[in-house]
N, C-alpha and C positions, 0 to 999 in steps of 0.2 A: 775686633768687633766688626762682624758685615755691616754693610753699607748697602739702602736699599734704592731699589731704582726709581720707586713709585710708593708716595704714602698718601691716604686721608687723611687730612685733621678736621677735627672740629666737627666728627661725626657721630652719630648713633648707630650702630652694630644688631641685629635680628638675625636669630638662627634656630634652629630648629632647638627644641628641647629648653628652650627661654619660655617664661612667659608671655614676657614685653621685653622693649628695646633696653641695650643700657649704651653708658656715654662710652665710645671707646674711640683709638684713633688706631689706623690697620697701613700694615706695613709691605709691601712686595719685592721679594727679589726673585728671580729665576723665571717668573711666570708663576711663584708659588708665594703662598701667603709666607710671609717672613717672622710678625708679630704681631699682635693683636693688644691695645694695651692704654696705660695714660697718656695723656702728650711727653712726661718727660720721657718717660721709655722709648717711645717711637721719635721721639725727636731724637734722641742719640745713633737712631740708624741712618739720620739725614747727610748727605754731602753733598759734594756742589754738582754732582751729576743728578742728584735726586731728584723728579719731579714730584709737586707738591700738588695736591687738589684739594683745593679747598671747600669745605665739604659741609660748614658750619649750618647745621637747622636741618639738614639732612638725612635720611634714612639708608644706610648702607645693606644689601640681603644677599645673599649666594646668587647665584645668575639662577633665574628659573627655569624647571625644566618639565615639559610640555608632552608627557608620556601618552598620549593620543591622539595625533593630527596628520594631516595631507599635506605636506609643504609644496610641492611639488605639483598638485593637481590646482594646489590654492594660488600659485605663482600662476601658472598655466593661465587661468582663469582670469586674471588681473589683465593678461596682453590679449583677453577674448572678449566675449560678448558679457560683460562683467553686467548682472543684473541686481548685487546686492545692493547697491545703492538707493534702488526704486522702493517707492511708499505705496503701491497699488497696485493695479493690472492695468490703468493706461500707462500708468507712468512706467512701465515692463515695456508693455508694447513701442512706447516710443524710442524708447531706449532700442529695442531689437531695429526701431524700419531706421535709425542714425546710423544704428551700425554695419548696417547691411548697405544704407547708402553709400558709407565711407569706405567699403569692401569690396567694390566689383566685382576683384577679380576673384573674391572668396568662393568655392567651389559649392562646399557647405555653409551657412552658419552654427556657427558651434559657440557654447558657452553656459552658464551655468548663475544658480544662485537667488531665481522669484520661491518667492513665498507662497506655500500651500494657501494661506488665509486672506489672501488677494482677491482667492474665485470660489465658485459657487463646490461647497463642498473638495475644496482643497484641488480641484481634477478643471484647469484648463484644455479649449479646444483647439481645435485644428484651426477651426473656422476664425478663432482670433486670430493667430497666426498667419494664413490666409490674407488677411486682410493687409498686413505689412509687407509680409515678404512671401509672395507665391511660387517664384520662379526657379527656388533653389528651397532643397530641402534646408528644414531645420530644426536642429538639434539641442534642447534644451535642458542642463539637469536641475531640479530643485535644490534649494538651500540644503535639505538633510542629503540629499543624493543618492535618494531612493526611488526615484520616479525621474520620469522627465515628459518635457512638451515639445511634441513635433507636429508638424503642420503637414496637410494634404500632401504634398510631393515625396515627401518622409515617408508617410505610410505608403502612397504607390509604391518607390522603389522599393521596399522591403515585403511589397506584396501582402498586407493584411488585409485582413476582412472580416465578414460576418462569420465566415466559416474557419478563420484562423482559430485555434487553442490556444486556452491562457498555459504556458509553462507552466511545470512543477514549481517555479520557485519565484513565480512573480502574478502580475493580472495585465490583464490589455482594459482599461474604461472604455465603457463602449455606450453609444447612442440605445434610443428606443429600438430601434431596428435591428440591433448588433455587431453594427457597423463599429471601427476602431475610432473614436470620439477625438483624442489628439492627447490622452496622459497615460502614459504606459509608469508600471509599479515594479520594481524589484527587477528579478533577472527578466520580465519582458522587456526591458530597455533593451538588452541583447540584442533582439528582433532587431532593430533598426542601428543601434553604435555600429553592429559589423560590417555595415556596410557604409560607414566613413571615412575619410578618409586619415589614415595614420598619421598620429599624431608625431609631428616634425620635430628629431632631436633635436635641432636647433632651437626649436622652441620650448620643449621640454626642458633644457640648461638651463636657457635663461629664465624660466617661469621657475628653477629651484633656487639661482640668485635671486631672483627677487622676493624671493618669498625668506628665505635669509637676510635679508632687509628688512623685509615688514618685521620678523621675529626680533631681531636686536633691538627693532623700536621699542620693542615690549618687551626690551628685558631675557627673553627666551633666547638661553646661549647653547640648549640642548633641549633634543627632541626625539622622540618614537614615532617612526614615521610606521602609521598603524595599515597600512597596503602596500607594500613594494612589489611587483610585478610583474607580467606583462598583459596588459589590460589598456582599455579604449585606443588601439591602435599602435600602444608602446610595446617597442617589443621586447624589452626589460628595465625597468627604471631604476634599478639597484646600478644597468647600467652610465645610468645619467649620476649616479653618485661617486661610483667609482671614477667614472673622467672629472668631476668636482675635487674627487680626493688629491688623487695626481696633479691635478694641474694648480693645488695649490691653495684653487676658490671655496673649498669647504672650511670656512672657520667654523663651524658650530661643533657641536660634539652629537653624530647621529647613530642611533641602532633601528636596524632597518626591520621593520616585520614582513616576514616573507607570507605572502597570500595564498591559503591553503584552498587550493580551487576543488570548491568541493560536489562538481560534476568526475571527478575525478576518485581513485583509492590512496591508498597507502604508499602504492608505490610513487606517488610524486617527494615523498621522504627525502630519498635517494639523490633528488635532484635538489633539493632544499640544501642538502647536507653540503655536497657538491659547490654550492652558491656560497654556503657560509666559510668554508674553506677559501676558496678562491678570495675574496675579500681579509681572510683570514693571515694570510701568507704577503698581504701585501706591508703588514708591519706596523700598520699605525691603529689599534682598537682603540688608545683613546677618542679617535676622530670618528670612527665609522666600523660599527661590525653588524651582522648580518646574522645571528643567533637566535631568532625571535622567527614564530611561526602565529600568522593573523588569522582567525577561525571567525566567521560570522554565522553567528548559531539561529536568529532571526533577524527580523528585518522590524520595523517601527511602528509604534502604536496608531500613527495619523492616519498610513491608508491599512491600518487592519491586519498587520503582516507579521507585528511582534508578536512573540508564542506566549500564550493567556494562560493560566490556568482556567481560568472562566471564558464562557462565547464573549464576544462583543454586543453589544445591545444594539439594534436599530433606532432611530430617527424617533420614535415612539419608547423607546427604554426597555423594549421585549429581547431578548435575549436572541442568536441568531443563531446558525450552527457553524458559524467559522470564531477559532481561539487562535488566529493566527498560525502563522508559519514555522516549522521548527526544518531549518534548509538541511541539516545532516540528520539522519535517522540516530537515536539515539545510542542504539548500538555501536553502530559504525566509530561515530564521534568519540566513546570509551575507549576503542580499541587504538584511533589514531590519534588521541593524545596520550594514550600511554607507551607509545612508539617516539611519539615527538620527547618525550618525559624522557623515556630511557636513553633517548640520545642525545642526551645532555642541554636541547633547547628549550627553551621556554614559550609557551603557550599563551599569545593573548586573542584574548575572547571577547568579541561584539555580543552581549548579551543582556537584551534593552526588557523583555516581557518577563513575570518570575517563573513562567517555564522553562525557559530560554536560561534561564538564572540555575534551576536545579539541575537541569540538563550538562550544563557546565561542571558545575559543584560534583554532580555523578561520576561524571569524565575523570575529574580530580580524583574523587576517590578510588577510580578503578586501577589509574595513574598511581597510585599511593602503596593500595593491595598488590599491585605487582609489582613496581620497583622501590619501596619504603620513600623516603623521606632523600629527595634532590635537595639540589639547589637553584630550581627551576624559576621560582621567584613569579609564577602564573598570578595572571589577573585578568580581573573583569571589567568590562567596559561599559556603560552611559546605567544602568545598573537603576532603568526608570521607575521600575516594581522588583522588590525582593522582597519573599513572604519570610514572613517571623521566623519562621523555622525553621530558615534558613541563612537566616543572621549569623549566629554562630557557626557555621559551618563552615565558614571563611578564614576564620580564624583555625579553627580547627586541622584545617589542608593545607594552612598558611598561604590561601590566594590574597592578593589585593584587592583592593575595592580601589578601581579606577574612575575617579570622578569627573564628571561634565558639569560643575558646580552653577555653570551658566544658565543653567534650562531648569533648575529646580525654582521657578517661578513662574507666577501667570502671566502669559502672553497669547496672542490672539491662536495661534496655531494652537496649543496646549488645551485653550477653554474652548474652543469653536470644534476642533477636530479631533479633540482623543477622549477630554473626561464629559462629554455626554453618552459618549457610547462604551464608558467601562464601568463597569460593576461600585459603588460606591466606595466597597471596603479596599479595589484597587487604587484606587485615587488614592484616600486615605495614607495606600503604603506608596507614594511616589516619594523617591529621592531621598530614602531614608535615612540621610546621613550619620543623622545623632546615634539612629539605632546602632551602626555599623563600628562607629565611634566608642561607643558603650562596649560592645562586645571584644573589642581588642584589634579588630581587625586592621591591620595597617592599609593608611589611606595612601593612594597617589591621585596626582589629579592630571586632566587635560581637558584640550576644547576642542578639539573633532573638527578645527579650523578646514577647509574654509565653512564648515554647518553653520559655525558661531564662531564669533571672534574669536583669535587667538589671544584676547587681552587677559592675564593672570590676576589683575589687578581688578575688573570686572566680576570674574570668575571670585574671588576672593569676597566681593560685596554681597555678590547673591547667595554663596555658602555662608555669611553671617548673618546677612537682613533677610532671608526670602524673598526677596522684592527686586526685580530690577533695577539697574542704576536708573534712575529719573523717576522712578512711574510711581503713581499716586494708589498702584493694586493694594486690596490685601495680603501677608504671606501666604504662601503655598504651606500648606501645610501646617502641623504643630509646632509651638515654639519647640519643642524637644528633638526636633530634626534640624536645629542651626547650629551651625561649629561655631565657635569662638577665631577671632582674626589671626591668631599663634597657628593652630589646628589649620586652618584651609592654607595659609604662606609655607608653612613647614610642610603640609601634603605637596605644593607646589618647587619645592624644593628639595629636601632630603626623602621624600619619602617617592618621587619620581627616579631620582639618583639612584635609590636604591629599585628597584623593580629593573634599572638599566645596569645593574650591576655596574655602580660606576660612586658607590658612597665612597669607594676608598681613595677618591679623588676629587669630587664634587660634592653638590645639595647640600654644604654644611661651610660655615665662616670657623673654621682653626688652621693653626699653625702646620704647614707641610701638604697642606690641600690647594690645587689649583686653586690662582686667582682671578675667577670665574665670579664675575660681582655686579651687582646692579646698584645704582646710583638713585634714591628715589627723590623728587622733591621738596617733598614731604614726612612727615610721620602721620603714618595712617591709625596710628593707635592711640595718636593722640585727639583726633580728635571724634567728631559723631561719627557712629557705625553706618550714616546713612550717605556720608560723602567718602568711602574710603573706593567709589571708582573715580571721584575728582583727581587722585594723585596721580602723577606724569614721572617716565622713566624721563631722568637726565641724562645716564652717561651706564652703558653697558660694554664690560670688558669681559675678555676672556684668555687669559695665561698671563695675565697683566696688560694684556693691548688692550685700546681701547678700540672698539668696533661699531661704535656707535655715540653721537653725541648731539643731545639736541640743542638747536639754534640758539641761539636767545633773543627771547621774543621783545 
């Protein structure tokens, strides 16, 4: 009889394809689940090497996995001008003139993370800015990381003005006069990032260990890193993973999406392919592969840029003549995910407006008519409108419905900056999970960290209450768009796994599957649907190590 290294007793077990929890006590050898089962059973795998966790009143789940986020830009951010903290636009500003005091010799300011609903119509000035730090540009991206705020010196060096053009695929805000006001939108950020200064390996590593930190806090022992690149000054960030890999520091389980830069055609294919190889050859996919191609089909409904089927409505509720942005012409987009399809990677899609939604779906099908049925495992991401009629069509192509569970609620950006100026019956269809849910469509979830929290546990609350952890709002939406707590933990778990091609070793508690596991403090099922972001990760492991364990308070 084996003998295991590491067992739970006195715990509750959740997994995908359960209802609810049941009592069970779990076993580990190898790094792999051993047995799953009563105390007597699992007690006879015990011996005197065996470490025991005691685990009584506990909630045992598969390690979560976080099939949409930035770990790496959101590390980055944490050793920078970190602004998510702030509750305002002084409390921004003050936070910027501390840090630029504590920075002398910082060249730039650079950093990331205020809030559109801070300032006057989501678009900060120059002139705040100005007022802290003048003497050194600065560089600032919003929470979603669709815009950013720079000040006077920013715009000189980058040379804007009245008579600068807004790019194809962004906007410059601008004064009464025409002048660049200090909030650039989409790829006008361009305008000003390129002339920064590159961002320092060294600081790149360390901002992906720590952000591997913050993720184990939460449980998250795997992730889709949804930009891999070379972008804001990096000049490959796949290559900051591969030295993570080698040198040891990568415990999570990551697949990387490769950034389809779509100023560019088809033939950056070639070069992707290239990428996934090289990673490919170094031997270890459970840790890290490189197979996944990241398409951002529009940009977000706050500054106007996500692709509508309807105009936006002005200030007044009149209709306007912009339905947002669709960045790859549709044609194109068919042609190069059906190239990405046939070569065996997988396609995932930023696609926030339900143009941007069919436009996608098109793609698929055209992906579909020319090479039948892959194993591409495509999905779609933050998914803020998707029209009826295109509900089932997910199902149908077998894409995912990649969920941002977090934001299917009111909050100040959401009621202030997007559903005055869209069409009723749009609002109506935000975040329509139930529908997606009904139709068959397999869910995955993530958090678009650093946008929103990387917490799963959070994410998990607002997919069943509509309502933010804390907030006294109404739900967003119909009760008929809330998952049940099984449905959003298991989209967080097995149905991430699988979109990472990686169920036949994670996202699920059975016997011969990594033992990749999260410890919770609680059972959230047991008690009200309104404190299930109360619950606190204790102890998250991954091949049976533990990599995480919180204090005792």
């Amino acid at each position: 009889m084996p003998i295991a290294d590491l067992v739970f007793v006195g715990a509750s077990v959740f997994t995908a394809g359960e209802e609810a929890p049941r009592r069970a006590d779990v076993a580990v050898s190898d790094g792999l689940i051993l047995a799953i089962g009563t105390a007597e059973e699992i007690g006879e795998l015990v011996g005197a090497g065996t470490r025991v966790v005691e685990a009584s009143g506990r909630l045992i789940l598969p390690g979560f996995q976080d099939a949409h986020a930035h770990p790496l830009f959101a590390g980055v951010e944490l050793l920078q001008c970190d602004l998510t903290p702030a509750t305002d636009a002084a409390d921004c500003l003050g936070i910027i003139g501390e840090y630029a005091a504590a920075h002398p010799e910082a060249e730039w300011i650079q950093g990331a993370g205020w809030s559109m609903e801070f300032f006057d119509g989501g678009t900060p000035t120059a002139a705040a800015l100005d007022a802290v730090v003048s003497d050194r540009p600065v560089l600032l991206s919003n929470r979603d990381h669709h815009g950013a705020w720079v000040n006077s010196r920013a715009i000189e060096l980058a040379g804007l003005s009245a008579h600068t053009p807004d790019p194809v695929d962004g906007r410059i805000e601008r004064a009464a006069d025409g002048s660049p006001s200090g909030t650039l939108h989409e790829g006008a950020t361009n305008l000003v990032e390129c002339l920064a200064p590159p961002l320092d390996d060294e600081l790149a590593y360390r901002g992906l260990l720590r952000a591997q930190e913050e993720l184990f806090a939460l449980g998250v022992t795997s992730w889709q890193d949804a930009w891999v690149g070379a972008q804001s000054g990096l000049a490959d960030s796949l290559d900051v993973y591969r030295r993570a890999l080698e040198n040891g520091d990568l415990r999570a389980r990551v697949v990387a999406a490769l950034w389809w830069e779509r100023d560019r055609g088809v033939e950056q294919l070639d070069d992707m392919l290239r990428r996934r190889d090289a990673i490919a050859v170094i031997g270890a996919p459970e840790r890290l592969r490189a197979d996944t191609v990241k398409i951002m089909v529009d940009g977000v409904a706050e500054n106007f840029t996500a692709a509508m089927t309807a105009p936006y409505l002005d200030g007044h509720g009149h209709p306007t003549d912009n339905s947002g942005l669709s960045f790859i012409d549709p044609a194109v987009l068919a042609d190069a995910v059906t190239r990405i399809d046939a070569a065996g990677m997988q396609v995932h899609f930023h696609a926030l407006g339900d143009r941007a939604v069919r436009e996608a779906l098109d793609a698929l099908q055209a992906a579909r008519d020319a090479n039948g049925v892959t194993d591409g495992r495509h999905h779609l991401a933050h998914l803020q409108v998707v029209a009826e009629t295109d509900v089932e069509r997910f199902a149908e192509l077998g894409a995912a419905a990649n969920l941002q569970a977090l934001w299917a609620c009111h909050e100040a950006q959401l009621d202030e900056l997007t559903i005055p100026f869209l069409e009723p019956r749009l609002v109506e269809r935000h975040y329509s999970f139930g529908d997606l849910q009904r139709a068959g469509v397999r869910l995955v979830a993530g958090s678009d960290w650093p946008v929103s929290s990387a917490d799963p546990l959070a994410a998990a609350h607002v997919a069943v209450n509509r309502v933010g952890p804390g907030s006294d709002a109404e739900p967003l939406g119909s009760a008929a768009q809330k998952l049940d707590l099984a449905t959003a933990l298991s989209a967080y778990t097995a149905g991430s796994a699988y979109v990472n091609h990686r169920e036949h070793m994670t996202g699920s508690l059975a016997v011969g599957l990594a033992a990749d596991l999260v410890v919770l403090d609680r059972d959230p099922f047991a008690g009200p649907t309104d404190r299930i972001a109360d619950t606190r990760v204790l102890s998250t492991w991954i091949d049976g190590e533990c990599v995480f364990e919180r204090a005792e308070s």
